[in-house]
N, C-alpha and C positions, 0 to 999 in steps of 0.2 A: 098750740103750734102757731108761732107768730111768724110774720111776716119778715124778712131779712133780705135785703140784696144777695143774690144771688147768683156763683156760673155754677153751669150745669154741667152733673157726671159725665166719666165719657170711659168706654170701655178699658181695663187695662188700666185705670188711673194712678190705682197705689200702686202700683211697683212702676210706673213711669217715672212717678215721682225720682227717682234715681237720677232720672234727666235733668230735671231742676235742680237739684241739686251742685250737678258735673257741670253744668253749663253756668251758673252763679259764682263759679271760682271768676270767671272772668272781671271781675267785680273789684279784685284784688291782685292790679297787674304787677304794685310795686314787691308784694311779695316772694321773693325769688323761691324755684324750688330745693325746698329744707334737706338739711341731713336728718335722717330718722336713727335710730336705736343701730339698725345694723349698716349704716353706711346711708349712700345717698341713696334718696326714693326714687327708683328712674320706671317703677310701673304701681300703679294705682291696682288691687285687687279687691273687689268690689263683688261684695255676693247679695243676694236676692228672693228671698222667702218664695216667690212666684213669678210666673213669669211677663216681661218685659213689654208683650202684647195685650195679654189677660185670656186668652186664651189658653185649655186646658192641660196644651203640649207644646214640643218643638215646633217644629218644622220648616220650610222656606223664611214666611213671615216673620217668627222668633228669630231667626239667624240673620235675617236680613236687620232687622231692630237693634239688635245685637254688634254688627258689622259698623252699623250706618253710628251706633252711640260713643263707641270704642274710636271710631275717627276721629267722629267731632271732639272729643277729649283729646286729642294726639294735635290737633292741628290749631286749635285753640288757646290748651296749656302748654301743649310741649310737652305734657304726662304722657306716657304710654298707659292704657286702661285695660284689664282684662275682666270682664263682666261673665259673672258665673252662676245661672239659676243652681239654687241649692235644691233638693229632695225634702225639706222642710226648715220651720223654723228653726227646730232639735238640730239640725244639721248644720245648719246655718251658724249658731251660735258656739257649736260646737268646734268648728272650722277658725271661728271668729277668736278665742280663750289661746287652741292653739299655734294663734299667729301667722295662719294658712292664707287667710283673708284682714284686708287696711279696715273695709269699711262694709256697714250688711244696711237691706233695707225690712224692715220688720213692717207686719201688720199690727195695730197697738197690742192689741189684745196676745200676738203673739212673742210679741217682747214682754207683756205681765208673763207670762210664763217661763217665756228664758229664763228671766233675770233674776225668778226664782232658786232655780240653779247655777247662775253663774253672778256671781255679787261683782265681778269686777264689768260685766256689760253694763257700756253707761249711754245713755242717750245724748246725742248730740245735737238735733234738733227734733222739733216737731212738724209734719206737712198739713195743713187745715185746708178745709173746703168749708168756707164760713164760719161754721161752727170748732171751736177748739174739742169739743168732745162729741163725736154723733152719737144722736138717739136713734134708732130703729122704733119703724112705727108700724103694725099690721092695721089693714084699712080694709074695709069691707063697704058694698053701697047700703046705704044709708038706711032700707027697708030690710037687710039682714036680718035673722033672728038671732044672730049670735052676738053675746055681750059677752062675751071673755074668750082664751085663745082654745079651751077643750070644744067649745060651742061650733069651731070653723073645721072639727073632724068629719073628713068626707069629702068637702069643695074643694075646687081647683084653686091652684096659685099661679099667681102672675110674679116669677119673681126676676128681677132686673138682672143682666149679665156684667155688672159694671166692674167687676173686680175689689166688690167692697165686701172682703168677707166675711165679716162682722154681720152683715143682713143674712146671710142661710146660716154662719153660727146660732143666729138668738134664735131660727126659726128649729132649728134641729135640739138644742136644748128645750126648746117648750114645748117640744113631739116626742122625745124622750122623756121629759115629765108626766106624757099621759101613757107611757109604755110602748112606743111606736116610732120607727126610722118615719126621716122626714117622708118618703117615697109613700111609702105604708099610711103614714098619719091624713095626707090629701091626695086628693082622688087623682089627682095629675100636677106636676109638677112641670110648666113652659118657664122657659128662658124668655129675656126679652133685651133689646140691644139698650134701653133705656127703662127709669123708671117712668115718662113721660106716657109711654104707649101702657106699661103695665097698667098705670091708672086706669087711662083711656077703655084699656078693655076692659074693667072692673064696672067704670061707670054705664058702660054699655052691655054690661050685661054676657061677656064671652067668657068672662073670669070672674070666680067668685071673692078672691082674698088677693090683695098685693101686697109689696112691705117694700118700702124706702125708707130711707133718712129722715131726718128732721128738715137739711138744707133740699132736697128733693120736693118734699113734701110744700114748705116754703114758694118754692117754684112756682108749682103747679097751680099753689093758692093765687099767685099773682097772674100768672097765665092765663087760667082759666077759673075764676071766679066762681062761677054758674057751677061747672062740673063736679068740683070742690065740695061743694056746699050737698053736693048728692053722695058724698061718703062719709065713713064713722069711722073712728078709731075704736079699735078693740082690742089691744094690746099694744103695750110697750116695752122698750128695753129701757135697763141704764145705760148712765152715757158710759161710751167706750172711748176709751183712748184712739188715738190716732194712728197715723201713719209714722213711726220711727227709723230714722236713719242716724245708726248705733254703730259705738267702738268699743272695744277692747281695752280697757286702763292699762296702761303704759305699753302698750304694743304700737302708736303714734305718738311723736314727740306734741310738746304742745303748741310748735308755732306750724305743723300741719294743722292738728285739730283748729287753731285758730283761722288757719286761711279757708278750712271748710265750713266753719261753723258761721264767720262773717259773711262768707259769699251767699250763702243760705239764705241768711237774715236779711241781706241788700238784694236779693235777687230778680225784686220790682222796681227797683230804683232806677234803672237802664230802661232805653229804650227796646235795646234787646232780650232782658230778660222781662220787662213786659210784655213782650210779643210772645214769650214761650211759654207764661204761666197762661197767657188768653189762650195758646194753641191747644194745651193740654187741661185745661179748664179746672186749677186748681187758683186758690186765694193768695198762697203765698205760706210763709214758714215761720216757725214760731218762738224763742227761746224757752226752753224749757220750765214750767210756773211752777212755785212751791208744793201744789197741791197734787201734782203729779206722783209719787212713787202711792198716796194713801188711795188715786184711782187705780193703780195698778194693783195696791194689796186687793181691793174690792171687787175687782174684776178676778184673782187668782180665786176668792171665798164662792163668789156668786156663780161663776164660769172657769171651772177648774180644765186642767188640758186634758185632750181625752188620753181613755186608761189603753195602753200599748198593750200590741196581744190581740 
C-alpha cells in the first residue's frame, strides 16, 4: 500500500459524480446544442444506479439534490435535465437499450455486469479517485490473530458509509464464501460517515475489522503515520473498475457524445470546475484505457451478479 496524493472520500460520491460530469459541459461553450436521432435534444434524461445523496432512500434531501442539480443544468446549458434514481443497475440499463434514458451513471462493477447483457452499453468515460482501479483492503490492528478473511468470523466491523459499493460487495462475497450473510458472518456490522474514523476505531480498539480503499488507506498512512503502522492487512480484493457514466450505441448522435465526453475530460482545467471536483472530493475523469473491457470480463468471472429470486 504506497503512498499517493490523495482527496478524501466523501459520502454519496459515486453517484455525485453525475454532477461533474453535468457541470463540465461548461467547458464547451462553442458547441451549440446538437440535433440528436429523433429531432432537437431540448431535455437531458440522465438515470442513476443510486442515489444522488448516498443515502439509502428518498426523501427531503434526495429531492432537494435532485431539484438544486436539474437547475444548475437548466441555467448553465440551456439543457433542460431530468435526473432519475433507477431501482438498480438491471433497470438502469434496461431503460438505457430502450432509449427511455440520454445517459446512466453505473458503479464499475455494475456496468461489468450490464454490459454482459447488453453489448451495445458503451462507456463514455471513467471517474477516479486517484487510483484508476480501487482495491479493497480489510485491516485489522496489528496484534490480531487473524491472518486471512475466515479468521475475522465473529468481530465487529467498521465499515465506511461513503457510497463506494464495491467495499460491502467484496465483503459480502468473502462471507458468502464461508457460508454466511455479511450480518451473520461479523458479530456487528456499524456504518461510519468516513473511512478515517472507521480506522481510528480499529486502532483504538472499539472495532475489530475495517475495509477501505487502496486511495483511503494511502490517506490515512500519510495522516496518521504512528496509527498506521498499528494495523495489518488481512485481506484483499482485485481492482475493480470504477465509476461509469455510460450510453446507449446510437441512441446519442456523436457530436452529443462528444460535448459530454470532452467536457468530462476538461473538467479541471477551469477554475470552476476545479472548485467542483475539490467540493465533492473526486480526482477527475478518465478516457477510457485499452485494458478496460478484459477488467470487466474479470470482475463478471470473479464477482458474478447476484442470482435473482
Amino acid at each position: 500500500m504506497t503512498v499517493r496524493p490523495f482527496v478524501p472520500t466523501h459520502p454519496g460520491q459515486r453517484a455525485l459524480l453525475l454532477a461533474f460530469g453535468l457541470a463540465a459541459l461548461l467547458t464547451l461553450p462553442t458547441i451549440p446544442v446538437v440535433q440528436g436521432q429523433q429531432g432537437k435534444l431540448n431535455m437531458l434524461r440522465i438515470g442513476a444506479s443510486g442515489s444522488l445523496t448516498g443515502g439509502a432512500g428518498g426523501g427531503k434531501s434526495e429531492a432537494a439534490a435532485t431539484e438544486s442539480l436539474e437547475s444548475f443544468i437548466k441555467d448553465e446549458t440551456g439543457l433542460k435535465a431530468e435526473i432519475v434514481r433507477q431501482k438498480g443497475w438491471d433497470g438502469l440499463a434496461e431503460r438505457l437499450a430502450k432509449g427511455e434514458l440520454d445517459l446512466g451513471v453505473f458503479q464499475g462493477y455494475e456496468f461489468a455486469w450490464a454490459r454482459e447483457k447488453h453489448d451495445g452499453l458503451k462507456p463514455l468515460t471513467l471517474a477516479l479517485n486517484v487510483y484508476r482501479y480501487p482495491v479493497v483492503y480489510v485491516v485489522t490492528q496489528r496484534n490480531n490473530a487473524a491472518t486471512n478473511f475466515a479468521g475475522l468470523q465473529g468481530q465487529s466491523l467498521a465499515l465506511p458509509a461513503t457510497g463506494q459499493g464495491y467495499l460491502r460487495l467484496f465483503l459480502e462475497r468473502q462471507a458468502e464464501a464461508q457460508g454466511k450473510k455479511l450480518e451473520a458472518f461479523f458479530s456487528k456490522v456499524k456504518a461510519y460517515e468516513n473511512s478515517e474514523e472507521a480506522l481510528d476505531d480499529v486502532v483504538d480498539g472499539v472495532e475489530k475489522v475495517a475495509v477501505g480503499d487502496r486511495a483511503a488507506l494511502d490517506a490515512y498512512k500519510r495522516r496518521k503515520p504512528g496509527r498506521f503502522k498499528q494495523l495489518k492487512e488481512v485481506a484483499h480484493s482485485q481492482p475493480f473498475p470504477p465509476t461509469v457514466i455510460a450510453y446507449y450505441d446510437s441512441r446519442l448522435d456523436k457530436a452529443t457524445l462528444l460535448r459530454f465526453r470532452m467536457g468530462l475530460l476538461n473538467a479541471g482545467r477551469t477554475e470552476r470546475g476545479q472548485t467542483t471536483l475539490t467540493f465533492f472530493r473526486i480526482t477527475g475523469f478518465e478516457a477510457v484505457p485499452a485494458d478496460f473491457d478484459r477488467v470487466l470480463a474479470e470482475m463478471r468471472k470473479t464477482i458474478p451478479p447476484p442470482a435473482k429470486g
